[in-house]
Structures are given as C-alpha cells and as structure tokens.
ZANUDREN-977902 format. One record per residue (C-alpha): x, y, z; residue in one letter; residue number from 1. Coordinates in steps of 0.2 Angstrom, whole numbers, padded with zeros to 4 digits, always signed. Example, Ala and Ser with C-alpha at 12.3 -4.5 7.8 and 13.67 -1.06 7.14 Angstrom:
2
R      px      py      pz   type   seq
R   +0062   -0022   +0039      A     1
R   +0068   -0005   +0036      S     2
END
This chain:
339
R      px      py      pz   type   seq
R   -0810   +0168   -0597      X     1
R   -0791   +0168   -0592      X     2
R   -0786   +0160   -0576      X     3
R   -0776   +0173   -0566      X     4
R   -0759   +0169   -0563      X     5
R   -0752   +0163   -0547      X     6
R   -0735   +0171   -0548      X     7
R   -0736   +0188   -0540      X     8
R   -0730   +0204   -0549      X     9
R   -0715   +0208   -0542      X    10
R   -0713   +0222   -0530      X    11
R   -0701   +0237   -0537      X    12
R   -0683   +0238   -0528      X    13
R   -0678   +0250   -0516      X    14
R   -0662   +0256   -0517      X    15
R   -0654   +0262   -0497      X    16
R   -0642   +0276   -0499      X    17
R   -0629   +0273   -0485      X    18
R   -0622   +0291   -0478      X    19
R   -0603   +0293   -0483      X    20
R   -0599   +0300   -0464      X    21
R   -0600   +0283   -0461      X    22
R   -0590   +0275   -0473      X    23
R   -0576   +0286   -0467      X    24
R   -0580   +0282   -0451      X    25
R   -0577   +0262   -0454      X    26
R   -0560   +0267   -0463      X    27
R   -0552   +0277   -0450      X    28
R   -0556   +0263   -0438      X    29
R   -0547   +0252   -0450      X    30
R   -0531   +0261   -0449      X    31
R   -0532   +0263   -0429      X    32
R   -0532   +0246   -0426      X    33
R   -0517   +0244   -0441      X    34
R   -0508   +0258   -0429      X    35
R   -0512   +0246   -0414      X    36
R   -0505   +0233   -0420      X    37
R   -0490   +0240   -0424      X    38
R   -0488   +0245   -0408      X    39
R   -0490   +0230   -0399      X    40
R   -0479   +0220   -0411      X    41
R   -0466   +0231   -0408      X    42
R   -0468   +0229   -0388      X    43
R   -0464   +0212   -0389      X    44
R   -0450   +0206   -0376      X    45
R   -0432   +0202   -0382      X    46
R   -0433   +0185   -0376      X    47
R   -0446   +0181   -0391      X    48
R   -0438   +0173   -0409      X    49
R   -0428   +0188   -0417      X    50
R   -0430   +0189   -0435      X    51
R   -0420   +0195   -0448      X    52
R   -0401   +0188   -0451      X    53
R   -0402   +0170   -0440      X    54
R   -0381   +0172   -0436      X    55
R   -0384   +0187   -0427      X    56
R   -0399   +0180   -0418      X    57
R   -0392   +0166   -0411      X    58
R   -0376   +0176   -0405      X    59
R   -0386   +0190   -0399      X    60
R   -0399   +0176   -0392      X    61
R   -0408   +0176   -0374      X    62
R   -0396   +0163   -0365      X    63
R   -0376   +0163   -0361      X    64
R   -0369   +0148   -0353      X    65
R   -0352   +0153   -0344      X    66
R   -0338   +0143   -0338      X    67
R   -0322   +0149   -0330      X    68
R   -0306   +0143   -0332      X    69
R   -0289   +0148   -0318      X    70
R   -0273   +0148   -0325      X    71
R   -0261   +0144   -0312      X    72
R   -0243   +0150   -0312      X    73
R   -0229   +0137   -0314      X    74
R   -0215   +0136   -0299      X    75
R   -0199   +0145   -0305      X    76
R   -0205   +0150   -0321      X    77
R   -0205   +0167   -0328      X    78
R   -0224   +0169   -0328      X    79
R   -0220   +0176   -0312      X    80
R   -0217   +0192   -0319      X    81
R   -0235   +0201   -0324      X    82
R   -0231   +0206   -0339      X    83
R   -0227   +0189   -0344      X    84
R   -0242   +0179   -0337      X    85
R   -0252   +0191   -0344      X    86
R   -0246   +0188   -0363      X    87
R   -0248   +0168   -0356      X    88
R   -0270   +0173   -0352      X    89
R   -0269   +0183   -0369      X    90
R   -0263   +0167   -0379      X    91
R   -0274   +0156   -0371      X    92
R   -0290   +0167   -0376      X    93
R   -0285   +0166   -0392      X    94
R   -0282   +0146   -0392      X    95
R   -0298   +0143   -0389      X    96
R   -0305   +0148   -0406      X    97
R   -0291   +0139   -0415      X    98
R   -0297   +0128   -0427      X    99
R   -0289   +0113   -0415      X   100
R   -0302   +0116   -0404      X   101
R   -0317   +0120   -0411      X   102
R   -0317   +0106   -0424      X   103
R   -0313   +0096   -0409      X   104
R   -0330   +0102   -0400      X   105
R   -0340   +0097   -0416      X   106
R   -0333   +0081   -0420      X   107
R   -0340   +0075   -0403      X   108
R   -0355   +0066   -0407      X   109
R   -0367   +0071   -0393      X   110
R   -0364   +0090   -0397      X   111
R   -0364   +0086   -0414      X   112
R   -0384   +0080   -0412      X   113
R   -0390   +0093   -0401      X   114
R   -0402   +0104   -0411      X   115
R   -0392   +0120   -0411      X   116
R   -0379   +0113   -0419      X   117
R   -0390   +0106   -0431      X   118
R   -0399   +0118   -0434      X   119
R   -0381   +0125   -0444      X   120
R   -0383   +0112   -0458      X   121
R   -0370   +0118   -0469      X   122
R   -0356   +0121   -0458      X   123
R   -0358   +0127   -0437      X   124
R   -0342   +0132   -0437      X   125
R   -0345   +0148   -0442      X   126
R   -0357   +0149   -0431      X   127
R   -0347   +0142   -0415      X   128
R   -0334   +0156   -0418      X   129
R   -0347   +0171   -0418      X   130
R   -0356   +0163   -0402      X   131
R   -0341   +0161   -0391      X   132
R   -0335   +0173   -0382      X   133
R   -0320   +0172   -0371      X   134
R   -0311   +0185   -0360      X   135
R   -0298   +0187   -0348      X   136
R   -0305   +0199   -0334      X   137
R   -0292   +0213   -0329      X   138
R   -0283   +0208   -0311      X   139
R   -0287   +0193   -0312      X   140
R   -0281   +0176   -0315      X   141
R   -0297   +0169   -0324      X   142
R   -0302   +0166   -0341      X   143
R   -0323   +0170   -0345      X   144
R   -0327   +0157   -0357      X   145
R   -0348   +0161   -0364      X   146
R   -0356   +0154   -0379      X   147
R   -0376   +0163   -0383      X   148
R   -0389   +0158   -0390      X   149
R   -0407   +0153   -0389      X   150
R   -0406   +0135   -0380      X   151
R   -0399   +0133   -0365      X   152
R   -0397   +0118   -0361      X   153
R   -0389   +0115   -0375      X   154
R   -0378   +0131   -0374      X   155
R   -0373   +0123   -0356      X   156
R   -0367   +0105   -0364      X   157
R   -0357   +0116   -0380      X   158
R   -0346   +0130   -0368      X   159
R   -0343   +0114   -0355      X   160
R   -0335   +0104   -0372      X   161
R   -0328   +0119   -0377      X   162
R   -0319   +0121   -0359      X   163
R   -0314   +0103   -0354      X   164
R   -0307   +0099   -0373      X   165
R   -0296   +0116   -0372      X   166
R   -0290   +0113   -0353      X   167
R   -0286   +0093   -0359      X   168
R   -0277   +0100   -0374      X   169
R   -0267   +0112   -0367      X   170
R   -0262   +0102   -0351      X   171
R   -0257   +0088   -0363      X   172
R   -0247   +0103   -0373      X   173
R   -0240   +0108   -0356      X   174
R   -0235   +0090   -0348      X   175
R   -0228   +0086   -0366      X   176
R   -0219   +0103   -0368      X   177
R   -0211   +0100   -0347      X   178
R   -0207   +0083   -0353      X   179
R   -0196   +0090   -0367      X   180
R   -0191   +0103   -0359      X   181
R   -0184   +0091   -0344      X   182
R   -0176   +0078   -0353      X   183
R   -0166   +0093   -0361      X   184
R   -0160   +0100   -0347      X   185
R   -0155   +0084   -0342      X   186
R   -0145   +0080   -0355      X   187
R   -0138   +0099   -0354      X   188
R   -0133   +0097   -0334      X   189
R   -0125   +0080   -0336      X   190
R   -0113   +0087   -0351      X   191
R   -0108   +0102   -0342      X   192
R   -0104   +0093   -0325      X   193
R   -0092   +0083   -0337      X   194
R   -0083   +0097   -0344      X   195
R   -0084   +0106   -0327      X   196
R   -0077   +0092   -0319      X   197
R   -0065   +0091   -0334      X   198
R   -0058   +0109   -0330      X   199
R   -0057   +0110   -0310      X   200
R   -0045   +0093   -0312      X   201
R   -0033   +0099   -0325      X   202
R   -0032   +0116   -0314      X   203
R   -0029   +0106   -0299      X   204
R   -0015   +0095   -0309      X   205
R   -0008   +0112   -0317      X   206
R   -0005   +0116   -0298      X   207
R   +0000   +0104   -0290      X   208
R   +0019   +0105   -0284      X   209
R   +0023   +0089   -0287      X   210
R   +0024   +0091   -0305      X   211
R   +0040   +0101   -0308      X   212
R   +0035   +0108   -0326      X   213
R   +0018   +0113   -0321      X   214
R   +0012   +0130   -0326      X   215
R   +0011   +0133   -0306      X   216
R   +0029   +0131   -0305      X   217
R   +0035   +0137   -0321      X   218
R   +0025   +0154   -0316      X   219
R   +0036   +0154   -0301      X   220
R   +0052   +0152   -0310      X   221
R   +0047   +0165   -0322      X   222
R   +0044   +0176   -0309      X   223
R   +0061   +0172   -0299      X   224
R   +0070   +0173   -0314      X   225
R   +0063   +0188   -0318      X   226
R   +0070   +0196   -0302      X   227
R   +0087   +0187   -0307      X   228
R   +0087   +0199   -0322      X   229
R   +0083   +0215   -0313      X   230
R   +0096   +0212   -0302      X   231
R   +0110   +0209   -0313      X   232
R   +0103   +0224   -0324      X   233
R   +0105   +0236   -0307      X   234
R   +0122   +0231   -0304      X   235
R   +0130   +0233   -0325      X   236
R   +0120   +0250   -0323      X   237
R   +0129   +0255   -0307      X   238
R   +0144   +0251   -0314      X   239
R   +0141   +0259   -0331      X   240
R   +0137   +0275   -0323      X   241
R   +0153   +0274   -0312      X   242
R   +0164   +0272   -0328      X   243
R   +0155   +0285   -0338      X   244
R   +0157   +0298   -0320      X   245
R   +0178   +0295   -0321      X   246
R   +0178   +0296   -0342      X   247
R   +0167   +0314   -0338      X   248
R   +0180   +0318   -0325      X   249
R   +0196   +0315   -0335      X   250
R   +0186   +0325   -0350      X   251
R   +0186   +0338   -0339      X   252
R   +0205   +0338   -0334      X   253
R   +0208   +0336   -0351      X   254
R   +0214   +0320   -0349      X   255
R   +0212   +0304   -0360      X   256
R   +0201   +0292   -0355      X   257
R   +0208   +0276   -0348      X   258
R   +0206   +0263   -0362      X   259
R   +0203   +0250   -0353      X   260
R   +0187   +0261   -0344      X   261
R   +0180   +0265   -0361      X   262
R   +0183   +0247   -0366      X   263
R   +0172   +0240   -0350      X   264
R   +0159   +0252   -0356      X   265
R   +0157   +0246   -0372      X   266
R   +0155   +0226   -0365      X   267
R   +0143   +0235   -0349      X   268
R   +0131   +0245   -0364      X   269
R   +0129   +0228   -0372      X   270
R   +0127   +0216   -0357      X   271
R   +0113   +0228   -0350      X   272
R   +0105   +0228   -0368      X   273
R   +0103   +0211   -0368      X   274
R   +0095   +0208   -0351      X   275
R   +0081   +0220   -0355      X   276
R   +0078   +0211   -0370      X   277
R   +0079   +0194   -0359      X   278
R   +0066   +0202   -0343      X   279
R   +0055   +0208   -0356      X   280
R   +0054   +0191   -0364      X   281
R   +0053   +0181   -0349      X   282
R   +0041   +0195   -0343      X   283
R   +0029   +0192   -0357      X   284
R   +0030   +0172   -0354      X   285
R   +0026   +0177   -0338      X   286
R   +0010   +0187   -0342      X   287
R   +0005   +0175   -0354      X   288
R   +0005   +0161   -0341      X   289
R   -0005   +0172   -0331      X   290
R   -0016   +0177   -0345      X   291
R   -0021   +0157   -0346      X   292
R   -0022   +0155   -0329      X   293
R   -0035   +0170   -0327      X   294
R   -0045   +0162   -0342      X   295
R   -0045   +0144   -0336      X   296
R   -0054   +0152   -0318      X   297
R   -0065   +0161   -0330      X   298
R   -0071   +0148   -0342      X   299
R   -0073   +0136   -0323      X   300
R   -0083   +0151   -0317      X   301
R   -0094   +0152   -0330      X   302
R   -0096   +0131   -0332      X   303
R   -0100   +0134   -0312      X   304
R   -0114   +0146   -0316      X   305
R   -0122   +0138   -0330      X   306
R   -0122   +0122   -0321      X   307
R   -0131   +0130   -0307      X   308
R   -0144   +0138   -0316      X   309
R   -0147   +0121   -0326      X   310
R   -0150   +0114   -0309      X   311
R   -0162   +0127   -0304      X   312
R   -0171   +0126   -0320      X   313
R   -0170   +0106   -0319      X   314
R   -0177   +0107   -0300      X   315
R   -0192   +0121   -0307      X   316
R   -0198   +0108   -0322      X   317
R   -0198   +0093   -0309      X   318
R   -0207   +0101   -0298      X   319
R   -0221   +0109   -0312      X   320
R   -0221   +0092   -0320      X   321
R   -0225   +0086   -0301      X   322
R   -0238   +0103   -0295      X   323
R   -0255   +0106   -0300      X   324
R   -0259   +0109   -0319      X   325
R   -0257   +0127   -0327      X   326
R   -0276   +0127   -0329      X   327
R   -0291   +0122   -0322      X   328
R   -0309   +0123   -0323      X   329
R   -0316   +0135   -0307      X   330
R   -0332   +0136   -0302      X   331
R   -0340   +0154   -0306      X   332
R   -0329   +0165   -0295      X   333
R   -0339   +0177   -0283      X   334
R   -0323   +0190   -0279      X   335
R   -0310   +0189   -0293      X   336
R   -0292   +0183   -0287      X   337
R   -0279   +0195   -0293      X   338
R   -0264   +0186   -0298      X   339
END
C-alpha cells in the first residue's frame, strides 16, 4: 500500500482585480505633486545659486561692494569750468577699465588667490570687466566704483584693489604730468624775461637824448624838418600866386608880361615841386619811424602779457604740485557734494 505524500496539493491562485478608478486616482496624484514642485522650485529666493550662463550670474550676483572716489579740483586750472571737470569725471570712469588697471588688480597675488578670481580659470579679466560698475553721479564730484558678485568678502578686497591701484595711478600720472608741466613753464618764463628784458632796454636806449642819432631824436628832427618844408612851400606859393595875379593883370591890359616875372615863375613852379617831393619823403621816414616805434611797444606788450600769464600758470602748478591730490578715496557719502 502507497505511503501518502507529504507535500500538500497546492491551493489554486486567486487573481485580485484592482478597480481602474483607482489607478487614475494614484496618477493624478502623481502629476499634483510634479505641479508642486514646480511651484516651489520656482519660489526660491534670488539670493540662491542662479543657474544658467555663470558670467551673467556672477555680475547679476546677490553682493555689491562700493567704494567711492572725490575728484578734487586743481587751483587755477581750467576744471573750474563745469563743463570741463565734467569731461575730467567722465575720463576717469573710463580709466578704470583700461587694461593698465585691471591687469594690475589681477597681477596682485592676494586677489589673485581669492576663490572668485579663481573660480575664472581661463582668463577673469573678462570677468572683472562685466562685474565693475563705475559711475559718475549727476551734481556730484564722486565717482561710484561697485564690483558684483556672489562673495563678499571677496568682492570687498577686489573693488578696494581696484580703487587704490587707480587713485595711486593716476596721482602718479598727475604729480608726473605737474612735474613736466612745471619744469616747462619754467624754462618758458625765464626765456621770455630774457627777451622782455632784451626789448624794454634797447627802447630805453632808442630814447635816450643823450644819443644824438637815436630814433627818438631822429623822429624829432624829421618832424622839425618836416615843418621847415611846409614853411618854405607857403612862402614860393605866396609868391607864385603874386607873380601869376600881375601876369593875369597885364593880360588883361593887354600888356606883355614882364619877363623877368614869367622867368621867376618858371624857377618858383620847380622849387615848390621839389619840396613836396622832399616833405613827402621825409614824411614817410617819419611814419616809418613811428610805424617801428608802435611795433616795438607792441611786441614789449605782448612779451609783458605772456610773461604774466606764465607766472600765473607757474604760481597754479606750484601750488597743485603743493595742494591736496585730484582724487581721493571718500567714505560712502550720505548727501552728495555738488561741485
């Protein structure tokens, strides 16, 4: 007789039919919480890591260090005018993205190991450029310098380099520019106190009156002689109309004229001829001898002028080469100075 297995039959498998309201169900909760997500993804704040192009994040980053720079207007220059110390602001903001300067900032080693900078592995120059911002505020006498980005601190250490190498580069520029310019005027003043020295002593000899041939005197005798002429002139003339009345009156009687009359009148036409060609000779010397004399006090005039405003311009460099520097790093302002 067969020994009844152990192994017991198996049981027959039941099959659960799940609803399909349910399945739908799961689904739409699915997408909800997508739909959610979303949401609160796009709520978070601007502060958090931007994503897409990383130029534009850093410049358009949380942080801005500021620093603020006064440009101080030279004694006796012409940056008094607006207009001009104006053009002066506008040149400086653009300085400070020269290549001078900002290959400058990244060449020091402790900016060149802060992590922003690092962070630019092929080249942060590019970088630098689009993440500094400077300005010139209207009715001011400020420049705004900013530099964004994600770390502060060091944003803070990169905008003060940027600041203090510009402000050392362009008071260097300045001194050395003032220097130049002083050393050049001068030279300038001490030539033209030469020739104006020159002039005022050879007019001072030209008129002394111990010098008997001096264009003083000469003048003088040009003059008198010129007088001397006139003179003799009116008297042939009186003369020659006296002879030519008494030639008109024995013309009249029918008479012939005296000979001797018509003779005289002949010698008086000449003689008065040549005096007038003598006064206007000596007249002319005489105008030309004015003429010089009118342009040696012009050409001492002028000297006289130029010398005076190369002192004043002399006196103005000394005394910017001796002032306070063109520019200078300011604290942040809290009411802006108008210039």
């Amino acid at each position: 007789m067969e020994r009844p297995s152990a192994r017991a039959p198996p049981r027959p498998v039941r099959r659960v039919h799940f609803p399909e309201e349910p399945v739908m169900v799961r689904r739409t909760s699915i997408a909800a919480c997508l739909v959610a997500l979303s949401a609160t993804v796009g709520m978070i704040p601007a502060h958090s890591e931007p994503a897409g192009d990383p130029t534009p994040a850093v410049v358009n980053g949380a942080h801005e260090a500021v620093a603020w720079i006064r440009v101080n207007r030279l004694a006796g220059s012409e940056e008094g005018r607006y207009e001009t110390f104006e053009r002066t602001r506008q040149r400086y903001v653009q300085w400070f993205k020269s290549p001078i300067i900002i290959q400058a900032v990244l060449r020091q080693p402790e900016i060149a190991n802060l992590e922003t900078v690092r962070n630019e592995e092929a080249d942060p120059t590019p970088w630098l450029l689009a993440a500094l911002d400077v300005t010139a505020p209207e009715d001011t006498d400020l420049i705004r310098v900013g530099v964004r980005g994600e770390r502060m601190d060091d944003l803070q250490q990169i905008v003060d380099a940027v600041t203090q190498t510009f402000v050392t580069d362009m008071v260097e520029r300045e001194r050395t520019d003032l220097l130049a310019r002083r050393d050049q005027l001068v030279k300038k003043y001490s030539e033209v106190q030469t020739e104006l020295r020159a002039k005022e002593e050879a007019l001072a000899e030209k008129a002394s009156p111990s010098d008997a041939f001096s264009p003083e005197i000469r003048r003088e005798l040009l003059l008198g002689e010129i007088g001397s002429l006139r003179a003799q002139r009116t008297a042939l003339q009186i003369e020659l109309r006296s002879i030519q009345a008494d030639i008109a009156v024995a013309g009249t009687l029918g008479e012939q004229a005296d000979p001797r009359k018509v003779a005289r009148l002949c010698i008086l036409e000449k003689q008065i001829a040549q005096l007038t060609a003598d006064m206007d000779t000596t007249q002319r010397g005489w105008s030309k001898a004015q003429a010089d004399r009118k342009a040696e006090e012009v050409s001492i005039d002028q000297h006289r002028r130029v010398f005076d405003e190369i002192g004043r311009q002399l006196e103005s460099t000394s005394l910017d080469l001796t002032g306070p520097p063109k520019i200078q790093r300011v604290e942040a302002p809290t009411t802006p100075e108008k210039p």
